[in-house]
Backbone bond lengths (Angstrom), bond angles and torsions (degrees), N, CA, C in turn:
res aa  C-N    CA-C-N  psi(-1)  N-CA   C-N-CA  omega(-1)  CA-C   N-CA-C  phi
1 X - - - 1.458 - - 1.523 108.57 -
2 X 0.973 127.27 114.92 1.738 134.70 145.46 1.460 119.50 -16.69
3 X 1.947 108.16 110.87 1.208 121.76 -177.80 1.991 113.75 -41.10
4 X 1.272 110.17 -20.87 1.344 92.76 156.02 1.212 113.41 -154.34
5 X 1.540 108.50 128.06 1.995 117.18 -140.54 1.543 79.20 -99.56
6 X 1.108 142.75 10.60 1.694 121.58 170.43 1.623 95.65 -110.10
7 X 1.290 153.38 28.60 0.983 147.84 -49.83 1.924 85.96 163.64
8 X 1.392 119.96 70.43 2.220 81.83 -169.48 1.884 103.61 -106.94
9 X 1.476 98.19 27.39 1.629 102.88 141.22 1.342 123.16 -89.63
10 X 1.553 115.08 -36.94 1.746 123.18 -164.74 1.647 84.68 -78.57
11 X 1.289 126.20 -41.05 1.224 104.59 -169.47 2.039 119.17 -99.85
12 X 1.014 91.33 -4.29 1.954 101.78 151.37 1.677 92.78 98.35
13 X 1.351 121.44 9.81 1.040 133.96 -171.31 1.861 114.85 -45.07
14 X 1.282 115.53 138.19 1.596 121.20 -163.79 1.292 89.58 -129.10
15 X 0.903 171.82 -7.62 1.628 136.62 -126.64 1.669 129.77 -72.11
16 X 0.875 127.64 151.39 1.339 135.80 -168.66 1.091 131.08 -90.57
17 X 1.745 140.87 115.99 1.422 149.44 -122.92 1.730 70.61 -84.34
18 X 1.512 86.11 173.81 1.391 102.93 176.00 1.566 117.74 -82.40
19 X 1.048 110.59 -33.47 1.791 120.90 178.05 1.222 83.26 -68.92
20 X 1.516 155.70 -75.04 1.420 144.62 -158.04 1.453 126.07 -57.25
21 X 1.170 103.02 -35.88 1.819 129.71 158.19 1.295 117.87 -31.33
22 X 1.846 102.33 -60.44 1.304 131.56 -170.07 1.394 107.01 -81.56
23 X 1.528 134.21 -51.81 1.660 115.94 142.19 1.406 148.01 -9.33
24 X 1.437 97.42 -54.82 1.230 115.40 -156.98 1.684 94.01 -89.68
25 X 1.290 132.62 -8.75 1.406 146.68 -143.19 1.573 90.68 -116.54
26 X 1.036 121.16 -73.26 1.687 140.47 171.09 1.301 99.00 -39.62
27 X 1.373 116.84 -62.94 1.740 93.59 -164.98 1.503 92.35 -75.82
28 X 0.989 168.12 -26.83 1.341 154.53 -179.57 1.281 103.06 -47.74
29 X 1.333 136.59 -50.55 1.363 136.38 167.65 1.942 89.70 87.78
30 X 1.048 107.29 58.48 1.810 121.36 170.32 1.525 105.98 -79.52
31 X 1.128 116.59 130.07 1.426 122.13 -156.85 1.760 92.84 -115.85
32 X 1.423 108.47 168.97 1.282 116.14 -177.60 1.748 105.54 -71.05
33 X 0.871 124.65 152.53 2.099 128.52 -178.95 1.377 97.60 60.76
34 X 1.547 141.23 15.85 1.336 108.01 160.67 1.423 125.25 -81.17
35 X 1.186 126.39 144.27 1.726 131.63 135.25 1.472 125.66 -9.15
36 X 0.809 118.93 81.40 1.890 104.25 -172.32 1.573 96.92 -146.15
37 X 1.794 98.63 118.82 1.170 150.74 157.53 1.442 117.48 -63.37
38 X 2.083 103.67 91.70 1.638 94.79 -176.05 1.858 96.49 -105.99
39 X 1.621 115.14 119.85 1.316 109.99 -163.06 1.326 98.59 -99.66
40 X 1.493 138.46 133.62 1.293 153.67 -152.24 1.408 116.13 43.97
41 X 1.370 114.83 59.77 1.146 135.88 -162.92 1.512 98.84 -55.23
42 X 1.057 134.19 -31.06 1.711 126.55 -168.63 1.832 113.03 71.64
43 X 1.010 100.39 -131.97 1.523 131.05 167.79 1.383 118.38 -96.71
44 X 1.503 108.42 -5.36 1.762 98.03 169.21 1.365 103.04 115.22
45 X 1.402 132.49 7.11 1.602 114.43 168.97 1.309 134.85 5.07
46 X 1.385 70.61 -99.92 1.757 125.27 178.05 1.505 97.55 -50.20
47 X 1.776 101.99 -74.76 1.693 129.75 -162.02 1.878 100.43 -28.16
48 X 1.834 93.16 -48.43 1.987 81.29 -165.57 1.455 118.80 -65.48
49 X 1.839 90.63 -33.34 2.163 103.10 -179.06 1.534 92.55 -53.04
50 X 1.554 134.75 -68.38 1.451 127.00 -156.85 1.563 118.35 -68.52
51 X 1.600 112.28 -23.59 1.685 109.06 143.79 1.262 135.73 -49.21
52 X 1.450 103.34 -34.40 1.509 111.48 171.62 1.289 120.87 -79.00
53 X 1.066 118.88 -10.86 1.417 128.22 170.35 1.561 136.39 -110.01
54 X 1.911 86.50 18.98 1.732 99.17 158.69 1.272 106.38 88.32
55 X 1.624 116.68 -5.57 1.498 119.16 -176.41 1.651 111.99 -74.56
56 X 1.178 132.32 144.17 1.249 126.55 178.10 2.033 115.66 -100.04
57 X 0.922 102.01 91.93 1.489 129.08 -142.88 1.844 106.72 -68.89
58 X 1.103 132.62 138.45 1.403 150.12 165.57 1.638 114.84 -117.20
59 X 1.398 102.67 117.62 1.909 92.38 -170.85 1.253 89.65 -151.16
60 X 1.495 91.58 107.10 1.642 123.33 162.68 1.577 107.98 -57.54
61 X 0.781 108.64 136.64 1.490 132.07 157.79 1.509 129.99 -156.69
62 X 1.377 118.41 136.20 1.169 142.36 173.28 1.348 114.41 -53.58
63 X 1.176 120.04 -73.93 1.692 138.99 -147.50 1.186 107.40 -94.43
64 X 1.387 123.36 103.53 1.364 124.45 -162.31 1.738 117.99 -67.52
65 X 1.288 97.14 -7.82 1.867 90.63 165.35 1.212 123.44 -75.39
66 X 1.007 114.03 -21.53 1.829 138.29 -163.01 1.271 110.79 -101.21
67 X 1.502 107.29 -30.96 1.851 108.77 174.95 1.778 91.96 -90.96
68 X 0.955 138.40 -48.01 1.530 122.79 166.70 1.826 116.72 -35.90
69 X 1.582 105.05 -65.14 1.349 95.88 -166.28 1.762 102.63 -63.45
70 X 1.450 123.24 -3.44 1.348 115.99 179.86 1.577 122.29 -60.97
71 X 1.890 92.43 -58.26 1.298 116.71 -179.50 1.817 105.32 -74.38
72 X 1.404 123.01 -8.43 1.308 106.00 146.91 1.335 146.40 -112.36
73 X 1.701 108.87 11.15 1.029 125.38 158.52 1.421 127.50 -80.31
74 X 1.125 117.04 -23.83 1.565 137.48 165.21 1.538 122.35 -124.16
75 X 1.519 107.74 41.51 1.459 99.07 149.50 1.507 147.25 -74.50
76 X 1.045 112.78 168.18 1.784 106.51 -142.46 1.457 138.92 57.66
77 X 1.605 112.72 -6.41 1.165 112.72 -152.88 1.946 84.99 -89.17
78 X 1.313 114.47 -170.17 1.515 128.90 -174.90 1.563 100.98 -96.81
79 X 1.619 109.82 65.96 1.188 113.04 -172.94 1.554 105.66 -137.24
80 X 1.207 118.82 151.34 1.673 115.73 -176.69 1.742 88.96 -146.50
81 X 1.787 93.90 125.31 1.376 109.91 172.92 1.583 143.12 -86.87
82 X 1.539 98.77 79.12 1.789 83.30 -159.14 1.732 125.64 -85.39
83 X 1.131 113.96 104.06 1.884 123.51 -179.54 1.533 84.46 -58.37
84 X 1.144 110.82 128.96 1.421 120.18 178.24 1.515 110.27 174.11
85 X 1.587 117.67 157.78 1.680 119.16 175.56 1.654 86.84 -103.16
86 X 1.512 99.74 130.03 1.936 110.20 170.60 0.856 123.49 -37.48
87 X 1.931 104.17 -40.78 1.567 119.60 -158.61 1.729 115.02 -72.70
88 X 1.762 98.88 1.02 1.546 102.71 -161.23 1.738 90.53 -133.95
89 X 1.140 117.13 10.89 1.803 133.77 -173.35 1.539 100.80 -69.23
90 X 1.227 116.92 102.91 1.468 131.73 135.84 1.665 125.42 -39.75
91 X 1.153 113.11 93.19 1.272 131.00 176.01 1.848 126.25 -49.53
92 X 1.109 121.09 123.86 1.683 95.18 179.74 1.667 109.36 -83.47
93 X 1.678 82.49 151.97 1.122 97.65 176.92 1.603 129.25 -72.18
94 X 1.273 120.20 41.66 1.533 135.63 -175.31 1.296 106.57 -142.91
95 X 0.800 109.51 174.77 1.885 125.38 179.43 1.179 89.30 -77.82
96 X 1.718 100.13 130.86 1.692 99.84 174.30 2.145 87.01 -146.98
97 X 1.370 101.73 -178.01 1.287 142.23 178.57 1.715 129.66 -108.43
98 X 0.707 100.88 107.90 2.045 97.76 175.24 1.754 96.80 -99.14
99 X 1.577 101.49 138.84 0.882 112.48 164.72 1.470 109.46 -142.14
100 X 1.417 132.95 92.64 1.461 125.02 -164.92 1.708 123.88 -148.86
101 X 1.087 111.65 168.42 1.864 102.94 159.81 1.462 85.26 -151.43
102 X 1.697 75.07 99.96 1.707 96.33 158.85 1.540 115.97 -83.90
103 X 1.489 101.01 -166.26 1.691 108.82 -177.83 1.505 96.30 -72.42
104 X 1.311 124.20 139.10 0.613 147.40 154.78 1.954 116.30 -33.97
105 X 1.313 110.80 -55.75 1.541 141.15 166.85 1.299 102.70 -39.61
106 X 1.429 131.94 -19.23 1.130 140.72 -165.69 1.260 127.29 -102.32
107 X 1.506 117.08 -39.90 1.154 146.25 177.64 1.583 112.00 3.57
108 X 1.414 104.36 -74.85 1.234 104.48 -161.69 1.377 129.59 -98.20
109 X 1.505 100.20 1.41 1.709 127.08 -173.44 1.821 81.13 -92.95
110 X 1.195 126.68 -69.91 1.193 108.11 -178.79 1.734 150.44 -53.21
111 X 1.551 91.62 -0.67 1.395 111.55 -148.25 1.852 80.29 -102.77
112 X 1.423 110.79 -33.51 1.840 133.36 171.85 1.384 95.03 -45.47
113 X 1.436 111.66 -67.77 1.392 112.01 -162.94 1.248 118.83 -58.01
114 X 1.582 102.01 -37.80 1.972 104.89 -156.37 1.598 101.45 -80.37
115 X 1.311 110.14 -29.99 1.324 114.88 176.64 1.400 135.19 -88.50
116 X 1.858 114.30 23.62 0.956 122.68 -137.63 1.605 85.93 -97.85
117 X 1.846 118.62 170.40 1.289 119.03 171.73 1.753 129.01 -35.66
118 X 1.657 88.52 -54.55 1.746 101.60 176.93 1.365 115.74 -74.84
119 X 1.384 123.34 0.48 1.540 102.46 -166.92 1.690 116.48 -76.23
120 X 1.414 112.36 -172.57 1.553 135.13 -172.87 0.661 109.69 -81.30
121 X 1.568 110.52 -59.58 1.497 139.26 -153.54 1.431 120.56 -28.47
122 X 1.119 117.02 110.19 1.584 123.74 172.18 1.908 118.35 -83.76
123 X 1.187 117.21 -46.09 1.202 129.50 161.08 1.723 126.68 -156.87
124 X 1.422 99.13 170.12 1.530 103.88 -170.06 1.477 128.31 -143.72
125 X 1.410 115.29 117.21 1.765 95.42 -170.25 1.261 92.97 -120.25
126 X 1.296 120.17 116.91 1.274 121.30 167.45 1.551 122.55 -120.30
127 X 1.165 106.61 129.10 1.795 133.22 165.47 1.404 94.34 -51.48
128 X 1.403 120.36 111.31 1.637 142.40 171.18 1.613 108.20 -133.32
129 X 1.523 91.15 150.55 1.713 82.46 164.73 1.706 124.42 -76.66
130 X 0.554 124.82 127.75 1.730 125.24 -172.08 1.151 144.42 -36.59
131 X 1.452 112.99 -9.60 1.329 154.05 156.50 1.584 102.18 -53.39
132 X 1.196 108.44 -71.47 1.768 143.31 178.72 1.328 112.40 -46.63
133 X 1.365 120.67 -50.55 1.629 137.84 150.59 1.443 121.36 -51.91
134 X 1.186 119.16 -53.38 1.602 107.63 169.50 1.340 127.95 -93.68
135 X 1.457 112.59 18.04 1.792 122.72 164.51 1.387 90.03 -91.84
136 X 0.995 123.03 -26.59 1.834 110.90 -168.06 1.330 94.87 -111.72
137 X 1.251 152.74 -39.06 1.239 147.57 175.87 1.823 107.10 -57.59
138 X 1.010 113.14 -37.84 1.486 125.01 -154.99 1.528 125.50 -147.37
139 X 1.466 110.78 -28.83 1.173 117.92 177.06 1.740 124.68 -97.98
140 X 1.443 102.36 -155.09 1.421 94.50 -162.06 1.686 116.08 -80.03
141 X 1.686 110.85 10.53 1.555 113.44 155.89 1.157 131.98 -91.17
142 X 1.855 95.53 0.67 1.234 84.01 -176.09 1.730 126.19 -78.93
143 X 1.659 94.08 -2.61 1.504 112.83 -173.52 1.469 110.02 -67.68
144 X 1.385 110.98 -20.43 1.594 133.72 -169.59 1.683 113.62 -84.96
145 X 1.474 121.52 -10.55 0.875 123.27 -156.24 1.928 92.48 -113.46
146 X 1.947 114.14 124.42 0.978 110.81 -168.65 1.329 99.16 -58.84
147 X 1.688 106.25 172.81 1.790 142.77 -178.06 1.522 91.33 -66.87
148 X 1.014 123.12 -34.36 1.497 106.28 -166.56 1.704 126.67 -80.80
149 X 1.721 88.39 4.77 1.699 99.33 -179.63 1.517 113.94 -107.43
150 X 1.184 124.02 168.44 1.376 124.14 147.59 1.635 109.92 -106.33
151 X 1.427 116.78 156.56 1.643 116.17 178.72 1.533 105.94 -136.53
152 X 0.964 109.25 113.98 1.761 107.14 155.74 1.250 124.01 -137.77
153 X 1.414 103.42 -178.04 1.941 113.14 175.88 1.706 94.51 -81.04
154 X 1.364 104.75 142.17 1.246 107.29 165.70 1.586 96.25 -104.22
155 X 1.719 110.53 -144.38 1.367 142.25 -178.76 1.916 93.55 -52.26
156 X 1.088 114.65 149.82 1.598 132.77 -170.94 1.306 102.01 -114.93
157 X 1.411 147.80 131.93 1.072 135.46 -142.70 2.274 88.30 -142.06
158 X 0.987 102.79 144.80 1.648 94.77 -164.13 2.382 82.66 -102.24
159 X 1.233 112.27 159.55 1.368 124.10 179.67 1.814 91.42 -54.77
160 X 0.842 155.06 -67.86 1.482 173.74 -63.02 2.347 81.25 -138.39
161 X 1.114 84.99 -32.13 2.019 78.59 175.83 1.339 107.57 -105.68
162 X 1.401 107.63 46.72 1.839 118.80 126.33 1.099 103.51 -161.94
163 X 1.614 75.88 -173.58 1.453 96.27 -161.84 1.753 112.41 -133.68
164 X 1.336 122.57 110.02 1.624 117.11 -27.20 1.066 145.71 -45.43
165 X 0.881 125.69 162.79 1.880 129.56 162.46 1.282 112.52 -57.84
166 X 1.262 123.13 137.60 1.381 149.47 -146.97 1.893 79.77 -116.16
167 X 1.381 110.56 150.61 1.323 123.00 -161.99 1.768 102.58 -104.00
168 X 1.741 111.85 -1.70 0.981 130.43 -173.26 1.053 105.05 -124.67
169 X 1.794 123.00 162.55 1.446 141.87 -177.40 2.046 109.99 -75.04
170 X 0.838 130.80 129.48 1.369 118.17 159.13 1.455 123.28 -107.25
171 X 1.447 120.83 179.24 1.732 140.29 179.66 1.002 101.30 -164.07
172 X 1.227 101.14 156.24 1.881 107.35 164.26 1.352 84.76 -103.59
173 X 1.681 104.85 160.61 1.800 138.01 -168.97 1.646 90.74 -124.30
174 X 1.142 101.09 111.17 1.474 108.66 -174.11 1.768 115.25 -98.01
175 X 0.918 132.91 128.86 1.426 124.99 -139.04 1.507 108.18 -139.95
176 X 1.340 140.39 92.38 1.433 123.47 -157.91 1.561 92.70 -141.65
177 X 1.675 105.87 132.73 1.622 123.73 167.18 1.703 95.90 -44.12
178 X 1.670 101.21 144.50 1.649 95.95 177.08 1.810 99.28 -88.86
C-alpha cells in the first residue's frame, strides 16, 4: 500500500468529471434491470449515471476509503459494494454488463478475464488509455481477442475529463457479444 493511501497520486487515481461520467453512460445505452459492472468504481462517477439509468449496479473497488464512501453515498440504492482487486474478480454467473474506468495498470489482465471462455458478459465500455484502445480496436491484439466478440474505439475522451488529468490520452474500448 502507498505511504499515503488517501493519496490519488500514490494511488494513480483519474476519476471522471461528472458530465464525462454521464457520456460515457449514455453511449453504453444501459437499460433499466441490467447487470452492470463499474470496475474501479472510485467515488461513484460512472456508479451514480448507471443508477440513474435503472441499472442494478456492482462497483468494485480496491481502496477501502472509496468503497466506504461508495456504500455510503448510495445507500439503499440497487448497488452492491465489492472491496476487491479486479485482477482476482469473480464474475457473475449471468449475463452481465461492464461499465467502468478502471486502472489503467489493469488493462489487459482484465480485458483476459472479461473475455474469457466462461464468461456472461454481454457488453463492455471501458475507459482505457488510447494507445490500449487501438491495439485492441485495430491493432495487433486485436488478433487475440476471441470470434465471438466485436472490438472498437468508442467516444475519445480529452485529459481535461478528470480530475486530475491523466498524463495520457484516453477512449473507451467498446466490447459487444456478436
Amino acid at each position: 500500500m502507498p505511504a499515503s493511501g488517501n493519496s490519488r497520486r500514490a494511488w494513480g487515481w483519474h476519476p471522471l468529471t461528472d458530465e464525462w461520467a454521464a457520456r460515457v453512460v449514455a453511449d453504453a445505452g444501459v437499460r433499466p434491470g441490467n447487470l452492470v459492472l463499474d470496475i474501479g468504481a472510485g467515488e461513484g462517477a460512472l456508479t451514480a449515471h448507471l443508477l440513474d439509468a435503472g441499472a442494478r449496479v456492482i462497483a468494485v473497488e480496491l481502496h477501502p476509503g472509496r468503497a466506504r464512501r461508495l456504500r455510503e453515498r448510495f445507500a439503499g440504492a440497487r448497488l452492491t459494494v465489492v472491496e476487491a482487486d479486479a485482477r482476482s474478480l469473480r464474475l457473475p454467473d449471468r449475463p452481465f454488463r461492464v461499465v467502468a474506468s478502471p486502472p489503467y495498470g489493469i488493462s489487459s489482465a482484465l480485458l483476459r478475464t472479461l473475455l474469457a471462455p466462461r464468461s456472461r458478459l454481454v457488453a463492455a465500455d471501458l475507459v482505457l488509455q488510447r494507445a490500449v484502445v487501438r491495439r485492441y480496436a485495430e491493432g495487433r491484439s486485436a488478433a487475440r481477442v476471441p470470434g465471438r466478440w466485436t472490438v472498437g474505439a468508442g467516444r475519445s475522451l480529452p485529459r481535461r475529463a478528470f480530475r486530475p488529468p491523466p498524463k495520457v490520452d484516453s477512449a473507451v474500448l467498446v466490447v459487444r457479444r456478436r
